[in-house]
N, C-alpha and C positions, 0 to 999 in steps of 0.2 A: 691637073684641075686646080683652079685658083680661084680664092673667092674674097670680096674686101669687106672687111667686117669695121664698126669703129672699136669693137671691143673684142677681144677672145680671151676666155678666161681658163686656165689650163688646170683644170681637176673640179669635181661636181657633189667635195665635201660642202659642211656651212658654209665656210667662206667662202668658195669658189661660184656654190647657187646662190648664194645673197647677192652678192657681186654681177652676174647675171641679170637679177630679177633689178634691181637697183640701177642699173644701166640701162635695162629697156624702157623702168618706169621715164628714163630722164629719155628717151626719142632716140638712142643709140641701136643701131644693128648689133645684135652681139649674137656668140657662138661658143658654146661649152666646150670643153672636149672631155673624154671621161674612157679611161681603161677599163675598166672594173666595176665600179658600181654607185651609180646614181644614188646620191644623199651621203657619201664618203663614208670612211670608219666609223662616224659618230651615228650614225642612224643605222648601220647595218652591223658594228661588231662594239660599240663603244658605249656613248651616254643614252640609247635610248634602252636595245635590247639588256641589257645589263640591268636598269632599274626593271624591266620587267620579270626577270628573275628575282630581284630584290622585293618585287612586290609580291612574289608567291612567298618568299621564303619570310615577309613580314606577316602574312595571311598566317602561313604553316604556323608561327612563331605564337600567333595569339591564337592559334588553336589547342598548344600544349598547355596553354593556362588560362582556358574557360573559367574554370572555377573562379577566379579570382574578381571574373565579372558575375560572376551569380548564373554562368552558363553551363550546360553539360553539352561538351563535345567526344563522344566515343568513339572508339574504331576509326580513327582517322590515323590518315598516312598521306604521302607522294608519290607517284609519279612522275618518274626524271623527264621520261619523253614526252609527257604532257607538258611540264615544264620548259623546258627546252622547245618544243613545238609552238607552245604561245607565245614566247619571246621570239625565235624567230618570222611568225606572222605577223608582228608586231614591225619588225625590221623589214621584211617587204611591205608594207602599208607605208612607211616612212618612204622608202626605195620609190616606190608609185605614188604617192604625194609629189616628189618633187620631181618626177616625171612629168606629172599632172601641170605644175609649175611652169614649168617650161613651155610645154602648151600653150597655156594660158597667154603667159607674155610675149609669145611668137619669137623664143628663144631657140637656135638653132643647137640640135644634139650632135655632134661629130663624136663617135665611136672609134676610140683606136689610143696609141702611145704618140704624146707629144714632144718635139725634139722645136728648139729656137734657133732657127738657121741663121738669120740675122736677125737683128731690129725691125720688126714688122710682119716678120714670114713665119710660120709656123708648120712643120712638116708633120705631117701627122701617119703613121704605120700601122697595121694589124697589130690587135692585143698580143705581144709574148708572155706576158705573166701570168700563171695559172692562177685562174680565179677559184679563192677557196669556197666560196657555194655561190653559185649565180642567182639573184634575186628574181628568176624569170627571164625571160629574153631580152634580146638589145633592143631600145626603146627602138616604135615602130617612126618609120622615116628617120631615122639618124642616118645622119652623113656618116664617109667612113675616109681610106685614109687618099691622103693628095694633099695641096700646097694651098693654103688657107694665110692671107695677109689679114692685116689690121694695124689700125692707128696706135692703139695701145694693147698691150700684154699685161692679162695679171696672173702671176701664179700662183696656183693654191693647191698643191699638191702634197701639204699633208707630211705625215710623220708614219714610221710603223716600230716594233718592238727594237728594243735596244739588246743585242745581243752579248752576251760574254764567251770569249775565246774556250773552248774545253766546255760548255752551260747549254750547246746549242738545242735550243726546242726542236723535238723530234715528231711531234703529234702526237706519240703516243706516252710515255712516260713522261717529258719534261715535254711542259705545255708554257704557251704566253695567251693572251684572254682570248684569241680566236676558238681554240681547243679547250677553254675551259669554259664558253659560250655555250658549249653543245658536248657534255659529258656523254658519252654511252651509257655509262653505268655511275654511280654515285661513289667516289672513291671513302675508304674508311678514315684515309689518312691524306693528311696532305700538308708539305712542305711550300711557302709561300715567301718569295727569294723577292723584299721590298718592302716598304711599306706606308708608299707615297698612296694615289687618292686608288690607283687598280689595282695595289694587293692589296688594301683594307678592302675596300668591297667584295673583292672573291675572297678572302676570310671571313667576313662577314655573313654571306651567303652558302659559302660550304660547310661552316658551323652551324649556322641556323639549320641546315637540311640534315644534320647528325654526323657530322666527320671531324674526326680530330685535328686540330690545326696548328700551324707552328709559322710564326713569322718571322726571318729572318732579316735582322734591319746592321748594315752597316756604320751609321751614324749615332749621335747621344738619345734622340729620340724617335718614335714613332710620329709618323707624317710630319715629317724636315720643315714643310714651310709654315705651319703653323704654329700660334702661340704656344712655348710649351707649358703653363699653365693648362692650356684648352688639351694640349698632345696628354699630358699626364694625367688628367681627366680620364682620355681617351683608351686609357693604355690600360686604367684598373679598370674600364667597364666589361674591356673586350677579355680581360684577363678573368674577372668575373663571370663573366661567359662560359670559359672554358678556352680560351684561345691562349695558347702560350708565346711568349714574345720574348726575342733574344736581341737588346741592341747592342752597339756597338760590337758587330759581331759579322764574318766573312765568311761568304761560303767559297772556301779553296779550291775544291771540287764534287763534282755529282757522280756516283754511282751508279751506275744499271744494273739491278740486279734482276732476279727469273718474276719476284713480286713486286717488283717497283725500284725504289728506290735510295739510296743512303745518300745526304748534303754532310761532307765533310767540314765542321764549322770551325774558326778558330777566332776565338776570344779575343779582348781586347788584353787581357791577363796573361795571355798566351796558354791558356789551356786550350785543349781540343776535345770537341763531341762528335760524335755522329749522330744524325737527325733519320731516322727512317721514315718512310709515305711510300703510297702508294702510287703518287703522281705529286711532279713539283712543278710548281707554276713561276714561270721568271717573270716579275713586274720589276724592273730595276729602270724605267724609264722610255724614254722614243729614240728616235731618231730621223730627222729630217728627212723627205724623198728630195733631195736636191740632185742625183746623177741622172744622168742617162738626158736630162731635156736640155741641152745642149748649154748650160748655164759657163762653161768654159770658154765652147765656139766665141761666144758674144761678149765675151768679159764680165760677166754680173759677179759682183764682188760678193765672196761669203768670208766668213768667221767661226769660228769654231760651228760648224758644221752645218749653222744655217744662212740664209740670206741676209746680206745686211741692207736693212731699210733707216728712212728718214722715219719725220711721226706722222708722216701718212699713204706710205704704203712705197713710195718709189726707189729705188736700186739707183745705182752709178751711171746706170743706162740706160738714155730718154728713152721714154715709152715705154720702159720693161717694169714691172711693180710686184710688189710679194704681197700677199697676204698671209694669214692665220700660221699656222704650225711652222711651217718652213722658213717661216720670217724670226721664228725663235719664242720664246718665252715670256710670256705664261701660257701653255699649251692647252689652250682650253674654246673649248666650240662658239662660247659665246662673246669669246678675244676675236676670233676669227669673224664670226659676224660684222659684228661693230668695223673692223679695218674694214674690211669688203665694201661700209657702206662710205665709211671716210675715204677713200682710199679713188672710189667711183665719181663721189661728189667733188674731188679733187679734181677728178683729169675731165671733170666735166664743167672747171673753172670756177667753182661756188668753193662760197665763205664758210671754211669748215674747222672745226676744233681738232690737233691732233689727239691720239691716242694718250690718257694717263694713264698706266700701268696699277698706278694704286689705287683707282675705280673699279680693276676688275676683283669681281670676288668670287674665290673658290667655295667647291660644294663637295664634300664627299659623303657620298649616302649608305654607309656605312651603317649598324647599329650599335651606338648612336650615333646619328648624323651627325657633322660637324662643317661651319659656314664661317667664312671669313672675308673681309674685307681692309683697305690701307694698313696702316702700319702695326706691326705687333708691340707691346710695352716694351720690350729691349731692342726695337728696331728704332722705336720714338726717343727713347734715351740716349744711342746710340748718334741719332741725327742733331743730339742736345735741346731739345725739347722738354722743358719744366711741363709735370705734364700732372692730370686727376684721373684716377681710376676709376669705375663702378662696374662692381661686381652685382648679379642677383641670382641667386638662386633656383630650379624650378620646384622642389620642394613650397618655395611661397608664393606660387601661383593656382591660384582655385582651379582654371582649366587642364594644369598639369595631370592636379590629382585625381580630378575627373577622369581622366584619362588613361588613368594609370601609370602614367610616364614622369614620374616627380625627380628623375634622374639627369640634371644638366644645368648649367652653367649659362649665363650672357653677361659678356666682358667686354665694356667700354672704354677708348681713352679719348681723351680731352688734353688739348692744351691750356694752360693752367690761365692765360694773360688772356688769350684772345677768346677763347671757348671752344674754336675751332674743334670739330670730329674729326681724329688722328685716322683712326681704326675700330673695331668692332670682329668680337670672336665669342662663337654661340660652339654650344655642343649640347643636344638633345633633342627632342621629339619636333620634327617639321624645321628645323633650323633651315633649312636647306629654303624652303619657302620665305620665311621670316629675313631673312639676310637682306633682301632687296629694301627692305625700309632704310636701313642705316646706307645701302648704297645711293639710294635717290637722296637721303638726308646728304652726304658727303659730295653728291653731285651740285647739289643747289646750297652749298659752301653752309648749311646748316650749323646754328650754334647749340649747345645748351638753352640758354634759354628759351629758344623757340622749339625743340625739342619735349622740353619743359613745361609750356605751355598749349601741346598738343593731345589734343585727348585722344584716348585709343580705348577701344571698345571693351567692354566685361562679359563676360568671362572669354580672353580669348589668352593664347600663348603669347602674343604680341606685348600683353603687360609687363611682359622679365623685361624685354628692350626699354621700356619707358623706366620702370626701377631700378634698373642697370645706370640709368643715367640721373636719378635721382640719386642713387646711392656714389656716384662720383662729386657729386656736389655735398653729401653729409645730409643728404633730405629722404632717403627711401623710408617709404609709409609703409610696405609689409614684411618687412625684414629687421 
């Protein structure tokens, strides 16, 4: 069976369905192909279902302290499998959206494991990997497997847990965020081996719901990429919490015991603990899916473990193109997007910008959230950049305290000559929302002054970004 597509796009995460939808908008045949599950890791195990847990456990969180709004909440508690049961409903809706999607655009579903026989050809085989919960059936009329050409190839196949030799997650004791998605029971204790953007949030979330927590972070700080002004912030609120944190710290090995578990740790001092839980969760990062699609056969050049692309999506070898996770880092859904559509409007001959790296901006939703974007102040100094700071507080914004939430930070930098916006790093309530203002500002080469000159609404959180940036000039009015 052969069929000529202009486009096949091999995996049916963000970037493989934007890439899709984005090529039909442009008059191109195109044709997905998808092992497992329609709307990829990030809609069925990653950024969507995840904040839906996050959102019961923010619910649960300001039901333990009614009071403090003048409310009485009694006899209240959770429910793990209600919990769990609404996040993964959540993740089939998303799974069936971009079903829905593909419909719509008269995008073709091929069902099965993709291999690249050569430049153009695409073999496509029955599923071998065991799918860890099926979102419902294979979309209805999907193709399945046979000899599928096209003009161009993009792959988007995506990343899964990074494993350690002697650490390997079992399902049941030593879990990675598939297993820690869909608890059976609420553990008391839990050991949290990371402490990039997926072990903060399942610490975040398994604290809020009442378990003891322990993050073990190999490195100086908590969450590596970020500013560590914002990290050190970050580190006393969750510590404040009740979450304990161990950096610069190794776990040697993990124990199975009859209740769970012991993580053998060894200091940077060279002393040794044992850490006991009752389940430990390894977030220590991804790893590429670059095997098996035949990325050797045809020569596509990789690099330490992912695809090496240009700055808009293309490999060593015409017609073959990467996108999002597998093309490397910054491993994030809405990195992925953005190439999918650069990457399309590329091979469809249109005037496009490539990819700036220090446009995209990280989210971790966490409590407290924490948002970031370009460069951090020891990254800017770093590149020799004379640079102005502004720091603002949430404490001096009227809709914090409203809120209750007078706990966080917005941190701006500026270069000192031009005005140019370096960077920008929030920690607190809705940051994660707010970040997009200083991205659009840094997209549209935004100064200070104009910045300065833009009024933003009262009473809202948005005021710290604008003080933030008064106070790097020596002008903030409520601080």
């Amino acid at each position: 069976m052969a069929d000529q597509y202009d486009l096949l796009v091999i995996g049916a995460g963000p970037g493989g369905y934007v890439a899709a939808i984005r090529g039909a908008q442009l008059g191109m045949k195109v044709g997905i192909i998808e092992r497992e599950h329609m709307a990829g890791i990030c809609s069925n195990w990653g950024c969507i279902p995840t904040k839906a847990l996050l959102r019961s456990a923010e619910v649960y969180g300001h039901m333990s302290h009614a009071k403090d709004y003048g409310l009485t909440a009694e006899k209240f508690g959770f429910d793990i499998d209600g919990v769990v049961k609404r996040s993964r409903a959540i993740a089939a809706q998303m799974n069936n959206g971009v079903q829905f999607l593909m419909k719509k655009n008269k995008i073709d579903i091929i069902w099965g494991e993709a291999e690249i026989t050569k430049p153009g050809e695409v073999k496509v085989a029955p599923t071998k990997k065991k799918i860890v919960e099926p979102q419902g059936p294979v979309p209805k009329n999907a193709l399945g497997e046979g000899t599928y050409k096209a003009k161009n190839i993009i792959i988007a196949t995506g990343a899964r847990p990074r494993v350690l030799p002697g650490i390997e997650p079992d399902g049941d004791k030593i879990w990675t965020y598939f297993e820690a998605m869909k608890p059976a029971a609420m553990p008391k204790s839990l050991v949290v081996m990371g402490s990039g953007a997926i072990g903060v949030e399942f610490a975040s979330f398994y604290r809020s719901m009442g378990a003891e927590v322990t993050i073990i972070e190999l490195l100086p700080q908590i969450m590596p990429v970020e500013d560590p002004e914002i990290s050190a912030l970050a580190r006393k609120r969750l510590e404040k919490r009740g979450i304990k944190i161990m950096t610069e710290a190794k776990v040697a090995k993990v124990e199975k015991t009859k209740d769970g578990v012991i993580a053998h740790v060894e200091l940077k001092s060279g002393e040794k603990q044992q850490i006991a839980g009752d389940k430990l969760i390894s977030a220590i990062g991804v790893m590429c899916n670059i095997e098996g699609i035949g990325l050797e056969k045809v020569g596509v050049k990789t690099e330490r473990g992912a695809i090496v692309i240009d700055g808009y999506g293309k490999t060593n070898v015409d017609g073959i193109w990467a996108i999002g996770d597998v093309a490397g880092p910054p491993m994030l859904a809405h990195k992925a997007e953005h190439e999918a559509v650069i990457t399309v409007e590329k091979i469809a001959g249109m005037k496009v910008h490539g990819l700036n790296k220090l446009l995209v901006p990280g989210c971790t939703y966490c409590e407290p959230q924490v948002a970031s974007v370009g460069l951090t102040e020891a990254k800017a100094k770093e590149a020799g950049r004379e640079i102005k700071v502004g720091r603002f507080p949430f404490i001096g914004n009227g809709k914090a305290i409203a809120l209750g939430e007078p706990d966080g930070l917005v941190k701006t930098i500026f270069d000192a000559k031009t005005g140019e916006l370096l960077g920008a790093h929030m920690i607190g309530a809705e940051v994660t929302e707010l970040i997009q203002g200083f991205v659009v500002a840094m997209n549209l080469e935004t100064t200070e002054e104009e910045l300065i000159h833009t009024i933003f609404p009262h009473p809202t959180l948005s005021e710290t970004m604008k003080e933030s940036v008064l106070d790097a000039y020596g002008r903030a009015l409520n601080m």
